[in-house]
Backbone as numpy.savetxt, mean C-alpha at the origin, in Angstrom:
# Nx Ny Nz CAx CAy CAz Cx Cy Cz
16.24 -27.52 -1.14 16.97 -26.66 -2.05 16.03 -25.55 -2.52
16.38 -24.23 -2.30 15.62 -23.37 -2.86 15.78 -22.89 -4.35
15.17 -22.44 -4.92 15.44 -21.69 -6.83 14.74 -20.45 -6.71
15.94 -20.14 -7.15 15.42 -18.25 -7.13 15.27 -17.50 -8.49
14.16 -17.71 -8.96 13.98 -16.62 -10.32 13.64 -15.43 -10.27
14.36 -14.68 -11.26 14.69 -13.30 -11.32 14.05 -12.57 -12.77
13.56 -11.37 -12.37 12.37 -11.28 -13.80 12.59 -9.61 -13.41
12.83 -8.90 -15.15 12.39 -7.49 -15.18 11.45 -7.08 -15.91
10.75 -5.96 -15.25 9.48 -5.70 -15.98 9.61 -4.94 -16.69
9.46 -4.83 -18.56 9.85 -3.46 -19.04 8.74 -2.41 -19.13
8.91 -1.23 -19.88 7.57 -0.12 -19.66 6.54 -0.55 -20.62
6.70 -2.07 -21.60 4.98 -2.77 -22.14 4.91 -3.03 -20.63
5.28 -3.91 -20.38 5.33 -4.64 -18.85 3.83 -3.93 -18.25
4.67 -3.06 -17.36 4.03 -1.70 -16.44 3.21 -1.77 -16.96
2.73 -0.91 -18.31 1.64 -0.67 -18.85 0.44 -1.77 -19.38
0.65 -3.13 -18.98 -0.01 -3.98 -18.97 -0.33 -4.35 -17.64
0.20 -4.03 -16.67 -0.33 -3.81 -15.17 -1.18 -2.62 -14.99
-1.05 -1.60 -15.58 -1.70 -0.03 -15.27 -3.05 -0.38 -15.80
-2.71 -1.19 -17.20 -4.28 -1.63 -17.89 -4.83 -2.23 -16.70
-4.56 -3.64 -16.48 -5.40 -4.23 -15.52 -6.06 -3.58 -14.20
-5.12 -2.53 -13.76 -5.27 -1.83 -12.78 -6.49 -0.65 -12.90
-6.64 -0.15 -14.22 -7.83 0.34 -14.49 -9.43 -0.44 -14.35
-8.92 -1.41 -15.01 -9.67 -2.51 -15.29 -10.58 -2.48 -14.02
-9.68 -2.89 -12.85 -10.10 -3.42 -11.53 -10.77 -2.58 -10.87
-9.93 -1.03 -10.85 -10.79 0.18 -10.38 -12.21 0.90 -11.02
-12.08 0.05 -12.55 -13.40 0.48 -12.81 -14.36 -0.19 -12.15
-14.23 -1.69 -12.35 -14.92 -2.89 -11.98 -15.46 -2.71 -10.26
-14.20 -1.70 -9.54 -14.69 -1.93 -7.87 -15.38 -0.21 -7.84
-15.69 0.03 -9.00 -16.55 1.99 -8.57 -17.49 1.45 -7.37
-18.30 0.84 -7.62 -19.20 0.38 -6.97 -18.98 0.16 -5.45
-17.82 -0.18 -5.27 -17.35 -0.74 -3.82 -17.56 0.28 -3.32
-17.63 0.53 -1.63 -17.22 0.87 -1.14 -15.69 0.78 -0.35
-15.61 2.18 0.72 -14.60 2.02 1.11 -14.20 0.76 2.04
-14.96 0.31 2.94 -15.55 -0.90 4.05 -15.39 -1.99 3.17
-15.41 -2.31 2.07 -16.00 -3.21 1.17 -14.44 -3.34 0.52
-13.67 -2.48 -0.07 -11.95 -2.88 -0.52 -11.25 -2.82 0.51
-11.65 -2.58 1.62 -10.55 -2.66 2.78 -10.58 -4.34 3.20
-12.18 -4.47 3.09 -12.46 -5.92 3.81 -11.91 -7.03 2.50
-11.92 -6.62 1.26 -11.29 -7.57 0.43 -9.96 -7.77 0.37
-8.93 -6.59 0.44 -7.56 -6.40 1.27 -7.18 -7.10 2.04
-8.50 -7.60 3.21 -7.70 -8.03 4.27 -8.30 -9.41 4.29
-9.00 -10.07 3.48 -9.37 -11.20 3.08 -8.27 -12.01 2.08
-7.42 -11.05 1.50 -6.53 -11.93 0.66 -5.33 -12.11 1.82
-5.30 -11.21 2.28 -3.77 -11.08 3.57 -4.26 -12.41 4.39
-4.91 -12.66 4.88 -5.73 -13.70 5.29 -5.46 -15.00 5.24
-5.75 -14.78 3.61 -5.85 -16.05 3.01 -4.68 -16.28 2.80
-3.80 -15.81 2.48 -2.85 -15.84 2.22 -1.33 -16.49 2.35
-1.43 -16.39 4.10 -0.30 -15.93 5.04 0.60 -17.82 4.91
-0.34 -19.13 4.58 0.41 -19.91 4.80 0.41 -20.59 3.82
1.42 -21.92 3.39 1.55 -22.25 2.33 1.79 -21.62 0.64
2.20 -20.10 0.77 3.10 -19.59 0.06 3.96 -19.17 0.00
4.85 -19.04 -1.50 6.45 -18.32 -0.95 6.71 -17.43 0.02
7.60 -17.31 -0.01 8.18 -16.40 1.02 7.89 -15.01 0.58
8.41 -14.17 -0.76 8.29 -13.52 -1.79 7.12 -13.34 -1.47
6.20 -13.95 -1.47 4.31 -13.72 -1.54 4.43 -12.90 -0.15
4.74 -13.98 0.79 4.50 -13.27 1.91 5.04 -12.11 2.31
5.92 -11.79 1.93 6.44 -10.46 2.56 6.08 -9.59 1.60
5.06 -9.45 0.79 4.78 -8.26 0.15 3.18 -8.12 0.94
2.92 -9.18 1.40 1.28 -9.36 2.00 1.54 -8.46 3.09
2.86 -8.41 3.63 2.88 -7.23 4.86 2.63 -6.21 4.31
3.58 -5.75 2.98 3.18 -4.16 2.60 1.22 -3.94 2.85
0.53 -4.78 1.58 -0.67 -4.70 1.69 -1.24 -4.27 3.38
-0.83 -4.73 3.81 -1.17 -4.54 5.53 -1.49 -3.46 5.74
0.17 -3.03 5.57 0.22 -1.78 5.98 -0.71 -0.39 5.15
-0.95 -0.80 3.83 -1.89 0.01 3.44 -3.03 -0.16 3.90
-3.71 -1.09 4.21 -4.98 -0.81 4.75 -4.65 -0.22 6.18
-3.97 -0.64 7.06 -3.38 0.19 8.31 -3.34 1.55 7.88
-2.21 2.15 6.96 -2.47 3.56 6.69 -4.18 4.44 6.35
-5.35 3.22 5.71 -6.36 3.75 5.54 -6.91 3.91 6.89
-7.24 2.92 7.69 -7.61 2.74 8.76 -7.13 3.31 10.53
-6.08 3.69 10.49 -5.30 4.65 11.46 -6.06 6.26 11.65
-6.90 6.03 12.75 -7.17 7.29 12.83 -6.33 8.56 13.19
-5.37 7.88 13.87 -4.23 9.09 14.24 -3.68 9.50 13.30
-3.31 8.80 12.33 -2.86 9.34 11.10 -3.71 10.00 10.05
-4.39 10.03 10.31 -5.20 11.37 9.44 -4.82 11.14 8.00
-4.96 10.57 7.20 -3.90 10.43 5.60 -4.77 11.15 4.64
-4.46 12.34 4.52 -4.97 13.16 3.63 -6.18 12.97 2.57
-6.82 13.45 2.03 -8.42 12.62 1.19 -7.64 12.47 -0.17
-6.69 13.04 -0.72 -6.02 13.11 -1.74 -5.14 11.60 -2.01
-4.13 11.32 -0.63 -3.66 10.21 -0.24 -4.46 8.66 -0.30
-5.40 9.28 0.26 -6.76 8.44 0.98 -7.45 7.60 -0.29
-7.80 8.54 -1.23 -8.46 8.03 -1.95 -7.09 7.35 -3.61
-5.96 7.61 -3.33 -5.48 6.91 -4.26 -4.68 5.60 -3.85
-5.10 5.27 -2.69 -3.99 3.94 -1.51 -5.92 3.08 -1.83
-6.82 3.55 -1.78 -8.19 3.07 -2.05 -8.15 2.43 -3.53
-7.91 3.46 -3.98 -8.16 3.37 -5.48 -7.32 2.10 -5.79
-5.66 1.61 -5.59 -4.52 0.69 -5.75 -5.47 -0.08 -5.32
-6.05 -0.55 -4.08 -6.17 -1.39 -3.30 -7.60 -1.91 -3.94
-8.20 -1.54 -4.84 -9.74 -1.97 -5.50 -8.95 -2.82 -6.23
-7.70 -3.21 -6.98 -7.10 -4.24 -7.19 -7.79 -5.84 -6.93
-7.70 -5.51 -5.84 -7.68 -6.82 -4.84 -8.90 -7.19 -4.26
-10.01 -6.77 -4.91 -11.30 -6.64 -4.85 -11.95 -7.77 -5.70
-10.96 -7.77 -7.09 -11.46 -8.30 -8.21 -11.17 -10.23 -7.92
-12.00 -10.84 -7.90 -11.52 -12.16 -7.36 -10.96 -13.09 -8.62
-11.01 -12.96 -10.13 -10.94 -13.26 -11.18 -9.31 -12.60 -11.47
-8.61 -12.48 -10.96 -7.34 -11.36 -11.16 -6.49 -12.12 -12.61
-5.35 -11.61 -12.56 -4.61 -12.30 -13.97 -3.99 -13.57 -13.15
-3.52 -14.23 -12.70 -3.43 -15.30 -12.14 -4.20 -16.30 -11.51
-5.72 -16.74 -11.49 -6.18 -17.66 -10.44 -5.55 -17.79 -8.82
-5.89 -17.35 -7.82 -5.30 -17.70 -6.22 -5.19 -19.09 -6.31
-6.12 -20.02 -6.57 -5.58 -21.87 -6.39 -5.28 -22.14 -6.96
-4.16 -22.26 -8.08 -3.01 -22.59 -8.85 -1.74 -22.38 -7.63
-1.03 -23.20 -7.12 -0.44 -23.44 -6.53 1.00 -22.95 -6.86
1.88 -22.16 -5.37 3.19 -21.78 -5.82 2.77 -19.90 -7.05
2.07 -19.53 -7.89 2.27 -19.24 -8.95 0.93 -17.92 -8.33
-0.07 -19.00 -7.90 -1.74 -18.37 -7.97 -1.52 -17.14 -6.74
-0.73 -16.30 -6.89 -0.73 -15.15 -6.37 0.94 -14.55 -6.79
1.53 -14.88 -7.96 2.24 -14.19 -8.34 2.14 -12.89 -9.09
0.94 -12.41 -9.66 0.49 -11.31 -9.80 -0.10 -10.37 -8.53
-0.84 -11.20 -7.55 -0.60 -9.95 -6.63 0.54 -9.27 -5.84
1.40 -10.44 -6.01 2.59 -10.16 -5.06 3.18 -8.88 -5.86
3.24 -9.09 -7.56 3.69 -8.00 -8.59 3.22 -6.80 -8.29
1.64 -6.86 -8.09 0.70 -5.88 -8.47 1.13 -4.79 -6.81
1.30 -5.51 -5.69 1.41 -4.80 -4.52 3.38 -3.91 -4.63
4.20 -4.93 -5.32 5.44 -4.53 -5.31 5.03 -2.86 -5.95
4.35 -3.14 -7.22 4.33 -1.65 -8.08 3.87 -0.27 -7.32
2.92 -1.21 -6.64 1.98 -0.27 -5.55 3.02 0.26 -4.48
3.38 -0.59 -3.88 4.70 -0.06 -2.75 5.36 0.46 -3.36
5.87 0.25 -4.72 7.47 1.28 -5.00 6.27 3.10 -5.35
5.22 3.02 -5.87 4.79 4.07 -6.38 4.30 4.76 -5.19
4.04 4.68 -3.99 3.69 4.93 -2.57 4.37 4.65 -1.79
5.70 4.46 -2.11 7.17 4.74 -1.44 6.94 5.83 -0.53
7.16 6.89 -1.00 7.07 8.05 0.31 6.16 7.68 1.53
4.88 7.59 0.99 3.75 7.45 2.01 3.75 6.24 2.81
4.63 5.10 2.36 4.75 4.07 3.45 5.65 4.27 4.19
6.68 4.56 3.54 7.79 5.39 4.42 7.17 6.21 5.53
6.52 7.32 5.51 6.57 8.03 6.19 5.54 7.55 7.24
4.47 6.74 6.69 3.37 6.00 7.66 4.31 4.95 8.68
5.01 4.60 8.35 6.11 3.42 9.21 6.83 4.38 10.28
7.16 5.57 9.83 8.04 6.83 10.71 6.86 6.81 11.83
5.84 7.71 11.24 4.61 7.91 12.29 4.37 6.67 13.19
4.19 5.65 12.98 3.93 4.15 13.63 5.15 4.31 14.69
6.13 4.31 14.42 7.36 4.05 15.28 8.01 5.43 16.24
7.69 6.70 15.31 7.35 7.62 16.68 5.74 7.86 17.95
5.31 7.16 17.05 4.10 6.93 18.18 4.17 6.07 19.22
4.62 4.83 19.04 5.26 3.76 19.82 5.69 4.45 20.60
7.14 5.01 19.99 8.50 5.48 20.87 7.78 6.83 21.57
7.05 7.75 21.96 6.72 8.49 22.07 5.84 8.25 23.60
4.68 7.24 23.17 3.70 6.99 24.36 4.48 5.79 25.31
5.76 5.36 25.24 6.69 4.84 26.46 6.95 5.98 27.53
7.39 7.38 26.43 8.21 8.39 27.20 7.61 9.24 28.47
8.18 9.61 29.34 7.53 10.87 30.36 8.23 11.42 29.66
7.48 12.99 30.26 7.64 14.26 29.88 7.15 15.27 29.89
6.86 16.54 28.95 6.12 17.91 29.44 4.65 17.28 29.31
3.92 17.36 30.71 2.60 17.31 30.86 1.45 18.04 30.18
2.27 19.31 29.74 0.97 20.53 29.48 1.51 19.80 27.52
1.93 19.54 27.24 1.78 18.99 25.70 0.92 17.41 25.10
-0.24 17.79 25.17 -1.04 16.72 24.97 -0.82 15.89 23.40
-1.01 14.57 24.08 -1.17 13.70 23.12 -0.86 14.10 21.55
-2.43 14.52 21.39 -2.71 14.96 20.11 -1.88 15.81 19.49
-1.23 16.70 20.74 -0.34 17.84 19.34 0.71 17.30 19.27
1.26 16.04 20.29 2.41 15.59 19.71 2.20 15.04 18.33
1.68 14.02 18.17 0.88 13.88 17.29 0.61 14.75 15.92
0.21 15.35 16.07 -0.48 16.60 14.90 1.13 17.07 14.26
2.00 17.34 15.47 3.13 18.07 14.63 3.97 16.89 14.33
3.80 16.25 14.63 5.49 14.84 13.78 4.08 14.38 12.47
2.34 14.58 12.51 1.53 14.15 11.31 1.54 15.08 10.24
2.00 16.30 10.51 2.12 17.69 9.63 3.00 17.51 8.77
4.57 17.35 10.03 6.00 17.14 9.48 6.07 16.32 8.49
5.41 15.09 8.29 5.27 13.75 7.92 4.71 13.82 6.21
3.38 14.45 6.92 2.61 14.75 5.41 3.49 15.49 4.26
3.79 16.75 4.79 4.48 17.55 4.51 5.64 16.83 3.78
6.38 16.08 3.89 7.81 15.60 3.44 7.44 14.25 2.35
6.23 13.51 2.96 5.86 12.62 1.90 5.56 13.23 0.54
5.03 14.38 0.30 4.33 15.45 -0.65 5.62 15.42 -1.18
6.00 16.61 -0.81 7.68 16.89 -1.51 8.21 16.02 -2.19
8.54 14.72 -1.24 8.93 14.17 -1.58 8.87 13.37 -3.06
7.20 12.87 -3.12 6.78 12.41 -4.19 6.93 13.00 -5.56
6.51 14.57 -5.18 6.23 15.79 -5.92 8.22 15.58 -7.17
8.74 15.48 -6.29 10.41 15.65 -6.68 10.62 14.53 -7.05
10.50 13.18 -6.97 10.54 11.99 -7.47 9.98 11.97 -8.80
8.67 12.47 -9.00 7.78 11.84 -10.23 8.19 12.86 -11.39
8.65 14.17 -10.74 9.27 14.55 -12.00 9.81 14.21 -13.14
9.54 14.68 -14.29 10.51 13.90 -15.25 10.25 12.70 -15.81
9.43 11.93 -14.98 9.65 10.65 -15.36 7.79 9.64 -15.38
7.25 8.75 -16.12 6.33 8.22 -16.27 6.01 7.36 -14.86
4.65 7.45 -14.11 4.71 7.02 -13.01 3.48 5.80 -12.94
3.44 4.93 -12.12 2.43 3.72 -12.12 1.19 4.42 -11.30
1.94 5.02 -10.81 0.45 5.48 -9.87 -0.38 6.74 -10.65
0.34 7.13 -12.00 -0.11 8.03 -12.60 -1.78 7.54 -13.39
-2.16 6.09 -13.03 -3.41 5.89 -13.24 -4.16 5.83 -12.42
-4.23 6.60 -11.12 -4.88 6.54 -10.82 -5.96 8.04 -10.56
């Protein structure tokens, strides 16, 4: 039998995540970039068995952010670059607000902490998942020979950048944002 609990976060909420989230990014200045990627992918890791379901499918998002850091074809802007870094020094901190071996529970704050992260870097996963899946779909295809690789490439990474920006830019208007600490 499964039980499904359901929880909203209000704006103390948030702002008691944004704290911690400072917290963590002060605590990882020190890190390097090599150094929060490799802690990123040490919790994904650790992670993957013997927790909810819920846990796990946010451990993909995490993925995919270090994938977006790490993708050289994707080029992700230094602006981009360094605030998907900055989220991700999070997960650096091994002391987090939950304990990991507390069982069932001991990663219900990261699972939180990555949801906030994905909804506030909405565009940019979005559009990193587009790029992933026209690249795929792209290097199956024949076609014009004299159009190399790279500029296919370069122009669907332009298009891409380009619309994630906007996009964000028009979203955060108006309104108080999580990623605004960083």
């Amino acid at each position: 039998m499964a039980f499904e609990v359901k929880f909203e976060l209000t704006e103390s909420d948030l702002e008691y995540f944004r704290d911690v989230m400072r917290k963590a990014q002060a605590g990882a200045k020190q890190l390097s970039e090599q150094d929060i990627l490799a802690n990123a992918k040490k919790i994904s890791q650790n992670i993957k068995d013997n927790v909810p379901e819920f846990v796990r499918e946010r451990i993909q998002k995490l993925e995919t952010f270090v994938a977006m850091i790490e993708d050289g074809e994707w080029q992700i802007p230094t602006e981009e670059r360094t605030e998907v870094l900055s989220a991700l020094a999070y997960f650096s901190d091994p002391e987090d607000l939950v304990p990991d071996h507390i069982p069932v529970l001991g990663f219900l704050d990261d699972a939180i902490m990555i949801e906030l992260v994905a909804e506030e870097f909405k565009d940019d996963f979005e559009a990193f998942e587009e790029f992933c899946a026209y690249r795929t779909r792209e290097e199956g295809r024949s076609g014009d020979a004299t159009i190399t690789r790279e500029e296919w490439l370069e122009s669907k990474r332009h298009e891409l950048h380009s619309r994630m920006r906007s996009r964000r830019l028009s979203r955060r208007s108006g309104r108080s944002s999580f990623r605004s600490i960083f």
